[in-house]
N, C-alpha and C positions, 0 to 999 in steps of 0.2 A: 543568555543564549539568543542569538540574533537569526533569525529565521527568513527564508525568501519564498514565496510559494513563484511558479512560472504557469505564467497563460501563455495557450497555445491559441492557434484557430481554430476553435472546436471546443475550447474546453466548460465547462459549465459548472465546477467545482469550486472554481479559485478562490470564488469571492466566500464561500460557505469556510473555506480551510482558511483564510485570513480572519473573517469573523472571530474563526473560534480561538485560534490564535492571540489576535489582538485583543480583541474585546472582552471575550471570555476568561482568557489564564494569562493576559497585560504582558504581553512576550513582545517585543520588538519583530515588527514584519516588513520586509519590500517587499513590491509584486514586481517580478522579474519578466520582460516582455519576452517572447522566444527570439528574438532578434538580439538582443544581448549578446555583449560578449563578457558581461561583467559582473560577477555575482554580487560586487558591492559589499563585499569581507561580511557574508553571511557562514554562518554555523552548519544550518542544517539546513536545506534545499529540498522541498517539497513539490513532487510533480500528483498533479489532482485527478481528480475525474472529469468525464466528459468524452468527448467524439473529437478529437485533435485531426484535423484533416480529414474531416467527414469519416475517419476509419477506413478513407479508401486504402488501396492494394491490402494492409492487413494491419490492424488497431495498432498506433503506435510507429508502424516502420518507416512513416513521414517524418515524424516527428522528431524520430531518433537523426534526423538532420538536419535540424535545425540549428541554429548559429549556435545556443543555448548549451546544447545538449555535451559541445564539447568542453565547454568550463563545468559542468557537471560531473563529468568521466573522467577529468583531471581533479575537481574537489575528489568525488568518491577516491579516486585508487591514488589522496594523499592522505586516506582517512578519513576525508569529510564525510559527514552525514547526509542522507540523500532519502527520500523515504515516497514512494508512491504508488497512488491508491486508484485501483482501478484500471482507467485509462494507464494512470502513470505504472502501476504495476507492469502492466502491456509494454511500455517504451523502455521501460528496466529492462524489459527482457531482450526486447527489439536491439536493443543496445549494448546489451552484454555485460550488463551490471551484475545480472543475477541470471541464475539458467534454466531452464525450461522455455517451455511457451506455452502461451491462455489462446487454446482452439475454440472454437463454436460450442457453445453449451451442447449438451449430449441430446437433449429437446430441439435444437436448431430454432428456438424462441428466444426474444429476449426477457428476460426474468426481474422484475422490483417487487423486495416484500422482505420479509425482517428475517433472517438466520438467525442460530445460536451458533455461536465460535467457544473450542476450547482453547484458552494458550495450553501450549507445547516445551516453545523453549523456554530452559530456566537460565541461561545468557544472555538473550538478546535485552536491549536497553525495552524495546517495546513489550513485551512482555512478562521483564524481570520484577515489575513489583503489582500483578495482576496474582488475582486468588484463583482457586481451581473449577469456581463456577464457571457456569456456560453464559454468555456475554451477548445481548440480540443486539446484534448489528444490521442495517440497511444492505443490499444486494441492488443494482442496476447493470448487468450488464447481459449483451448477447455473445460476449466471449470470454468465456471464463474459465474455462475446463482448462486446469495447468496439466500437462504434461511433461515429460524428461524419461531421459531413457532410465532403468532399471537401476545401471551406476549409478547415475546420478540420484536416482531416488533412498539408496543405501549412502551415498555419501551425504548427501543432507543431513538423514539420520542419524547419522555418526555421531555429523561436526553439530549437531544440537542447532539447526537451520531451518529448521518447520517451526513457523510460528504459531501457524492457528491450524485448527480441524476444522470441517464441518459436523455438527454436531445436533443431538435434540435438548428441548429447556432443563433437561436433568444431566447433561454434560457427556452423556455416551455416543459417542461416536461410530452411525453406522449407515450402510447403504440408502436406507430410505429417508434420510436428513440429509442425501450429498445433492442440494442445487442444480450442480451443470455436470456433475461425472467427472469432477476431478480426483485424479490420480491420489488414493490413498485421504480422499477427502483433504486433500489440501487446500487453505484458505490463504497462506501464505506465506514466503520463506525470507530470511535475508541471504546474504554473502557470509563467506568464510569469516569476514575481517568482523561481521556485527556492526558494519558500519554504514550499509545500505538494506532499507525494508521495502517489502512489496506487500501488497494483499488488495484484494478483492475487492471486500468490504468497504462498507464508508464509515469510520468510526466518530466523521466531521458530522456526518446525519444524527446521529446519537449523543451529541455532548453536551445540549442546553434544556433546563429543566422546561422550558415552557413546548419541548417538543415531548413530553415522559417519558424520557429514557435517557439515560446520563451513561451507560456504560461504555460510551467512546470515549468519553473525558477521562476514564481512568489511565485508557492506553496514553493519552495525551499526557498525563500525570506522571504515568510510567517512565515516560522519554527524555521527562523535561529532571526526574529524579536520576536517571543512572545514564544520561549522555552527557561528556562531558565536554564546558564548552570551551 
């Protein structure tokens, strides 16, 4: 599977989600400039963290127009894989990849320091081969609170489109473990199709033994076992 991660102006991730990518799990990577128009017949398309246009008017909705973004939203809705984290989660949404939106944390601070995530869905490629523990992943951001109207939050549910919870180190998911005040503690959903991921988290912060904690690298192990290229 051939991978693209895309730097934006702002972004501060890319080179951590290439690292782990190349280096770490030997996958084939381009760095995709946002000025592109050309994904360069990558697989799976990775938008990263970071401050993409200083996060002016609202994280992401620069972004989502960029040259980039429309060979994106053409791979995504021909079934290509598309997956982003954070910031990119943000331009998912901006873009209408995936639905809701990440409003101002319920603190109006911005928040870094290690959550537990539980996976959720039992279809998605990202959390289909993940156990039922609670998973500390890294958190940075001042926008994160997902939202979506009530439909939308039952139809998630349905179609088995919540990837992660917010959660504590024994895997229960409750009020005083939610971060930013997202909706139902939600850490993150894909599309109907399973073929576009969003979340919060940074599971790129988690994936090399010499940082102690490796439980990003599983989700990465997850993706690289049940997407197909």
């Amino acid at each position: 599977m051939k991978f693209g991660v895309v730097t934006f102006p702002g972004s501060n991730c890319d080179q951590d989600m290439i690292y782990v990518l190349k280096d770490l799990l030997g996958k084939e990577v381009v760095n995709l400039w946002h000025k592109d128009t050309d994904l360069q017949g990558v697989d799976f398309v990775v938008l990263p963290g970071g401050f993409s246009y200083g996060d002016y008017l609202r994280s992401g909705a620069i972004a989502k127009l960029s040259p980039i973004m429309g060979e994106v939203i053409k791979h995504a809705n021909a079934g290509g894989y598309v997956m982003g984290i954070c910031n990119g989660f943000q331009i998912l949404t901006e873009s209408g990849l995936l639905e809701g939106a990440l409003l101002h944390n319920n603190n109006q601070k911005f928040i870094c320091k290690n959550v537990y995530l539980k996976p959720v869905s039992e279809s998605a490629a990202i959390t289909k081969g993940l156990t039922d523990k609670a998973y500390k992943i890294p958190i940075a951001h001042g926008e994160g609170r997902y939202y979506a109207s009530d439909e939308t939050i039952q139809k998630l549910t349905a179609n088995d489109q919540i990837l992660f919870r917010y959660c504590d180190k024994d895997g229960e998911v409750n009020k005083e473990d939610n971060p930013n005040g997202s909706l139902e503690n939600i850490a993150g959903i894909c599309n109907e199709g399973k073929n576009v991921f969003g979340m919060m988290p940074h599971p790129e912060r988690a994936a090399d033994a010499e940082l102690a904690n490796t439980d990003g690298r599983e989700m990465f192990l997850s993706i690289l076992e049940y997407c197909q290229s």
